[in-house]
C-alpha positions in Angstrom: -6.6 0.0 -1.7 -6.1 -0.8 2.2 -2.4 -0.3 3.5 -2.0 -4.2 4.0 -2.8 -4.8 0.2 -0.3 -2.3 -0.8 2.0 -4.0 2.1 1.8 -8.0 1.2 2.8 -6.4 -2.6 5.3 -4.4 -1.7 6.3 -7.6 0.7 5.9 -10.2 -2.3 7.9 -8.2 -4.4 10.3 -7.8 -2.0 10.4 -11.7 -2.0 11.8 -11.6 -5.9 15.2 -11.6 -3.7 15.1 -15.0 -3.7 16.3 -14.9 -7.2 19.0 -12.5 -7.1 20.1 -12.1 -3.3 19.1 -14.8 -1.8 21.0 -14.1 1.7 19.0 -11.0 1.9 15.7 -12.5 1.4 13.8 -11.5 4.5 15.2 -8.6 4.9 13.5 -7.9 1.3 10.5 -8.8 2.2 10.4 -6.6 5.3 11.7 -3.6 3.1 9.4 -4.4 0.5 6.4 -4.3 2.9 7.2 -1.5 4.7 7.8 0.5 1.4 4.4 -0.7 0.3 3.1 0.9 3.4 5.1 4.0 3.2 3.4 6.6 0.7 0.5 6.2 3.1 1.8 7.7 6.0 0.2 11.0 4.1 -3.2 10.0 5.3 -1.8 12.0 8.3 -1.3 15.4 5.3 -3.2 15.5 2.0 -3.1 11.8 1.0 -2.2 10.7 -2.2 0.1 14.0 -2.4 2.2 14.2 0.0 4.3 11.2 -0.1 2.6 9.3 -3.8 5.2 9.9 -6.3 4.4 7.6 -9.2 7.0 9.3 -11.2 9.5 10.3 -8.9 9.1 6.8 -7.3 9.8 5.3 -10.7 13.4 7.3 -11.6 14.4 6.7 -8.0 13.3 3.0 -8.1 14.8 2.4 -11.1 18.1 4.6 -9.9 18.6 2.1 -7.0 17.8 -1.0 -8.8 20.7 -0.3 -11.1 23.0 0.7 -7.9 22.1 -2.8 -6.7 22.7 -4.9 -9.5 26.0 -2.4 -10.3 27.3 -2.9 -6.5 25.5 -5.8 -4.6 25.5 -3.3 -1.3 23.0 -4.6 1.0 21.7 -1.1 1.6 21.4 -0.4 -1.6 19.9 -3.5 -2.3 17.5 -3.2 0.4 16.7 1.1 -0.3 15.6 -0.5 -4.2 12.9 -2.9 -2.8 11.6 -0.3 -0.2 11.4 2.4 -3.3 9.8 -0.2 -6.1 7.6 -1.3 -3.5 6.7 2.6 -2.8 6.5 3.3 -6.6 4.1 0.3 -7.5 2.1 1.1 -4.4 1.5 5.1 -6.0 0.5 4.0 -9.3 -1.0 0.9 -8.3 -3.8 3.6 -6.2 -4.7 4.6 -9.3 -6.7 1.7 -9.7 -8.6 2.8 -6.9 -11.4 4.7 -5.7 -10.6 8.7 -5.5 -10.3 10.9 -2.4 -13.6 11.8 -1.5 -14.8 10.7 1.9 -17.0 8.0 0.4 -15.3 7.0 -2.7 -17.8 4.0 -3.3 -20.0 7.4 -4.6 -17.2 7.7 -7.6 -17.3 11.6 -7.2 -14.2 13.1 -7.5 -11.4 12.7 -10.7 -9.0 12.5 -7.5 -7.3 9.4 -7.8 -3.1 10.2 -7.2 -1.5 13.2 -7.8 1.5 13.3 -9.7 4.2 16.3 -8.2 6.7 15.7 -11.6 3.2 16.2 -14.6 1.5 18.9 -12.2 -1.5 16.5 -12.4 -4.0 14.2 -10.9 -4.3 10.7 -12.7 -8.1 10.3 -12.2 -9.3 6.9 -10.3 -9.7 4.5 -12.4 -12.2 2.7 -9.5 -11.1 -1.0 -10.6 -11.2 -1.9 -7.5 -13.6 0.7 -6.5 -12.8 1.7 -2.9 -10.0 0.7 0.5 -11.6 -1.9 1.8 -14.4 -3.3 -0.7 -14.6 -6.8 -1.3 -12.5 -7.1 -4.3 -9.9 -5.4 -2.4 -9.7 -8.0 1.0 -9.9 -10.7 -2.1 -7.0 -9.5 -3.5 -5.4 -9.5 0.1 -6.2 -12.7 0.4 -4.4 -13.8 -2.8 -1.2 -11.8 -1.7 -1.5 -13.2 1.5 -1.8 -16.7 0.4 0.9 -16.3 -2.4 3.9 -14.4 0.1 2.9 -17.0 3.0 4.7 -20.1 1.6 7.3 -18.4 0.5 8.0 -17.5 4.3 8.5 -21.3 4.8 11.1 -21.4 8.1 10.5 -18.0 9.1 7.3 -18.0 11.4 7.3 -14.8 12.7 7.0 -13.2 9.3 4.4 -15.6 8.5 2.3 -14.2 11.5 2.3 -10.7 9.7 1.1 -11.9 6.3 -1.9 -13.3 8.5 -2.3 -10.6 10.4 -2.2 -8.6 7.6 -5.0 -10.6 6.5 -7.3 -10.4 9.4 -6.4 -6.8 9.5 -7.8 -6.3 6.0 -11.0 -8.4 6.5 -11.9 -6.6 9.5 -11.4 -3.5 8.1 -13.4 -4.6 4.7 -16.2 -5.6 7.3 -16.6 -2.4 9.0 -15.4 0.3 5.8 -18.7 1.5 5.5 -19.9 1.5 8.5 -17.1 4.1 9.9 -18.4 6.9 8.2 -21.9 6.4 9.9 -19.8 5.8 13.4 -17.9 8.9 13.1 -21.5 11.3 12.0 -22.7 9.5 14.8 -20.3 10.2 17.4 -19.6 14.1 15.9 -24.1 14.6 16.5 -24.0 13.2 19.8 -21.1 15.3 20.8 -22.0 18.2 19.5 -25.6 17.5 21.1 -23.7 17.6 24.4 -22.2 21.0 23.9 -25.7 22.6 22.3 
């Protein structure tokens, strides 16, 4: 799934605040989006590796969440959205497409990679790849679900649309990159030849 899926979940579960810590509720939301975001910062490594830890995620999550109801610190309180949002976001990818370079192709048994089992859960290909259309709709529906919720805080209303934009131009052009990028590498490498 694209980053601003996993984000505006991570950012909508970080909303559940409202419930138990109210005064904290933005800053939930922003550590629940940015914890969606987090595990993939390993695009930049072997993604879906280096920083996916569906179980890991899941103790730690779970860890903090009890610290937080137990204490009521704001850190903590704050550390146990950031980490759920990072744990759903792991095994939520496995609803996804796998790793190969074109993963609308279904080639690979890929999917996450799980450090604590010594194992990759395969894709499941749900939603098949980042970026296909049942991915920006699901954008969309987070998008359109966190927004109100956001009532009275504007800014933070521009990100969820943002997001949204993001993730529709991205779902526009997914395909396309690949052929972009062979394109460019040819024409280079023409020039060197």
């Amino acid at each position: 799934m694209m980053g601003v899926t996993h984000a505006l979940m991570g950012g909508l579960l970080g909303a559940s605040s409202m419930f138990f810590t109210p005064e904290l509720f933005l800053a939930a939301v922003a550590a629940g989006f940015l914890g969606g975001l987090f595990p993939d910062l390993d695009l930049a490594w072997k993604h879906r590796e280096s920083l996916h830890f569906p179980v890991g995620y899941t103790v730690l999550s779970s860890v903090l969440i009890g610290a937080a109801a137990a204490t009521g610190n704001y850190y903590v309180v704050l550390a146990s959205y950031f980490t759920a949002s990072a744990w759903l976001h792991s095994w939520i990818d496995i609803l996804g497409g796998g790793l190969e370079e074109r993963p609308w192709e279904g080639t690979t048994d890929k999917g996450v990679y799980s450090h604590s089992l010594d194992k990759w859960f395969p894709p499941l290909q749900i939603i098949r790849y980042d970026g296909a259309p049942e991915d920006f709709l699901l954008t969309v529906f987070l998008g359109a679900s966190l927004y109100p919720l956001l009532n009275g805080y504007p800014e933070a209303q521009k990100v969820v649309v943002a997001s949204v934009i993001i993730g529709g131009f991205y779902s526009l052009v997914r395909k396309k990159l690949l052929d972009a990028r062979d394109f460019l590498l040819k024409f280079f490498h023409s020039l060197i030849d």
